[in-house]
C-alpha beads as a LAMMPS data file, in Angstrom:
LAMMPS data file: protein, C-alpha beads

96 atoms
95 bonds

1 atom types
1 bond types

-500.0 500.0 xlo xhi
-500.0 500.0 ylo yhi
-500.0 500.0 zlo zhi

Masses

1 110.0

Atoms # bond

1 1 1 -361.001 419.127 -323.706
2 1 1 -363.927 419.296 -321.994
3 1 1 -366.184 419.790 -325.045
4 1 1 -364.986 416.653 -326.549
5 1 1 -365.649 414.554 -323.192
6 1 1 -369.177 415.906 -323.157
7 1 1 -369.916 415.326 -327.008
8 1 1 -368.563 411.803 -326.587
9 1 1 -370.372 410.909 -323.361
10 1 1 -373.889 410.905 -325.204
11 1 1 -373.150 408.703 -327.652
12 1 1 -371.176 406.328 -325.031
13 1 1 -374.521 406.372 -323.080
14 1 1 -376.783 405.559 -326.185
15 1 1 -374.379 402.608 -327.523
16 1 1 -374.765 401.414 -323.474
17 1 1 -378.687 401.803 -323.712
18 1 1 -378.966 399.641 -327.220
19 1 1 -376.574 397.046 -325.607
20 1 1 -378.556 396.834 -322.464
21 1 1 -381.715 396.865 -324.106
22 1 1 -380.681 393.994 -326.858
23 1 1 -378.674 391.843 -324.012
24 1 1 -382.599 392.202 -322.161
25 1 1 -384.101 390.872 -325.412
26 1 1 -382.109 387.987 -325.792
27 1 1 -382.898 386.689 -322.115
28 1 1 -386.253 387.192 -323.143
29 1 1 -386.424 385.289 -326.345
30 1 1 -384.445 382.391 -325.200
31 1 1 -386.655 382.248 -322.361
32 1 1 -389.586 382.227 -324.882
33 1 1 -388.345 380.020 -327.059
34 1 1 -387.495 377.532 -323.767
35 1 1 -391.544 377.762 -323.138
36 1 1 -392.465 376.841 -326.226
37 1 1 -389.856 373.810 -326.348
38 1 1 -391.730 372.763 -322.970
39 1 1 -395.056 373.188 -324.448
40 1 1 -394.218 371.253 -327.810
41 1 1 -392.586 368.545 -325.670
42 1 1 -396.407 368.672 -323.161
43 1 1 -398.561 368.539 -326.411
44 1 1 -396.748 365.725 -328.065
45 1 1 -396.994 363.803 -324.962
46 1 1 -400.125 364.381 -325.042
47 1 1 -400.718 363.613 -328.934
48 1 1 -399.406 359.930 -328.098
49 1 1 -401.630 358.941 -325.417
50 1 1 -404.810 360.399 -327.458
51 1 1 -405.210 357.461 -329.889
52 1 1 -404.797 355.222 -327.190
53 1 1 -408.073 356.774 -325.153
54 1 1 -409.945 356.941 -328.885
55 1 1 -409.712 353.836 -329.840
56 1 1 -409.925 351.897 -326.129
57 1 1 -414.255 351.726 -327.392
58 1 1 -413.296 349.491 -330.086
59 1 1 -415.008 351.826 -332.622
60 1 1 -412.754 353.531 -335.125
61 1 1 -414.277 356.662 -336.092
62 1 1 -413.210 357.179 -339.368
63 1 1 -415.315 354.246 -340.465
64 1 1 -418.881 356.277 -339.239
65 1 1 -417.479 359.254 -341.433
66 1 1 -417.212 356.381 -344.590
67 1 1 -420.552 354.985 -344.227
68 1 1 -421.693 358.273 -343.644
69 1 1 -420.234 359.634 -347.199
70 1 1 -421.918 356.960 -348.966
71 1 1 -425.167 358.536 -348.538
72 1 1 -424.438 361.346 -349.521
73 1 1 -425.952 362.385 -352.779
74 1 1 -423.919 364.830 -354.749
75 1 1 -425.036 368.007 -356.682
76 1 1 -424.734 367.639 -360.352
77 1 1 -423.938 371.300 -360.936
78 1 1 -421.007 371.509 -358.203
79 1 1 -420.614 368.029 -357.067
80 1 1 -420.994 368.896 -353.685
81 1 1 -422.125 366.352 -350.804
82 1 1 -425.895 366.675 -349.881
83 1 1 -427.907 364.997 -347.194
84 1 1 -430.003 362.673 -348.368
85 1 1 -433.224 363.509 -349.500
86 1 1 -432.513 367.762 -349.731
87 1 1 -434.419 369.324 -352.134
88 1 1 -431.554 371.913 -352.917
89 1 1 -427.966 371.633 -353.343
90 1 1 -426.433 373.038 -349.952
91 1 1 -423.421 375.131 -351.460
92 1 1 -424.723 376.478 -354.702
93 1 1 -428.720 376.454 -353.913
94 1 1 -429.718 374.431 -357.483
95 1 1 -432.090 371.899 -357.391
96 1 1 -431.083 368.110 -356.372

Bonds

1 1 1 2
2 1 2 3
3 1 3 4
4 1 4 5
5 1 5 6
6 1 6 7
7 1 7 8
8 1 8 9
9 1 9 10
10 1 10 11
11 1 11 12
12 1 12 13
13 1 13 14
14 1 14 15
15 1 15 16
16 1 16 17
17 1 17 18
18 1 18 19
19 1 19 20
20 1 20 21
21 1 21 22
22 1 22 23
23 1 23 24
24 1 24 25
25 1 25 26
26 1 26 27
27 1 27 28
28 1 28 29
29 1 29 30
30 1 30 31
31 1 31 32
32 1 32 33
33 1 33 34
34 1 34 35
35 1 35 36
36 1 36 37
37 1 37 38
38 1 38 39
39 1 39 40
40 1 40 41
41 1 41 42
42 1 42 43
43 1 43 44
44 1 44 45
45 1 45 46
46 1 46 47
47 1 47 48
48 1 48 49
49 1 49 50
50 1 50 51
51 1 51 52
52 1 52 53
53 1 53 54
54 1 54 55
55 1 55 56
56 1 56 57
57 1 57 58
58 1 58 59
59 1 59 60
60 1 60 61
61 1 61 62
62 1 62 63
63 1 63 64
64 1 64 65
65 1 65 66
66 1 66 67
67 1 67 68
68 1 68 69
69 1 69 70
70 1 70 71
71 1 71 72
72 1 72 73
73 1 73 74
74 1 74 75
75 1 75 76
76 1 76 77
77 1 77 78
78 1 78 79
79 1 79 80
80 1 80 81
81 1 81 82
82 1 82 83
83 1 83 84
84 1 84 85
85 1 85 86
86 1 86 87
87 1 87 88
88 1 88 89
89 1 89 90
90 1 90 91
91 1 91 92
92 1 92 93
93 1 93 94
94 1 94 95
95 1 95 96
């Protein structure tokens, strides 16, 4: 009798150690996942009041990037966007 209350008392004591241990890791991730909640909620707050600040100038910057596009000259060989006035294409080197 005595045997069979030692041979079961090891695995009692690992089935308690994987229970503690996952019951551990479960606090743990839901306290994670409650950060990250926190932090999504801080950088959409944040996302809204952005366009507000960028466009309080009056200048919208995507029309800079469309005048800036048009002169551009692009590279016959890989129809990439060049400065103007480059001698050589800047992503496969061939002359403009």
């Amino acid at each position: 009798m005595r045997v069979i209350t030692g041979f079961l008392l090891f695995p009692m004591a690992c089935v308690g150690f994987f229970l503690i241990t996952g019951l551990v890791m479960l606090l743990f991730l839901r306290r994670g996942t409650q950060v990250m909640q926190d932090s999504m909620q801080r950088i959409e707050t944040l996302e809204q009041k952005i366009p507000s600040v960028d466009h309080a100038g009056g200048s919208n910057p995507s029309d800079t990037s469309k005048t800036e596009n048009i002169a551009q000259q692009p590279c016959p060989a890989c129809g990439g966007s060049n400065p103007p006035g480059a001698a050589a294409c800047q992503y496969c080197g061939r002359k403009l």
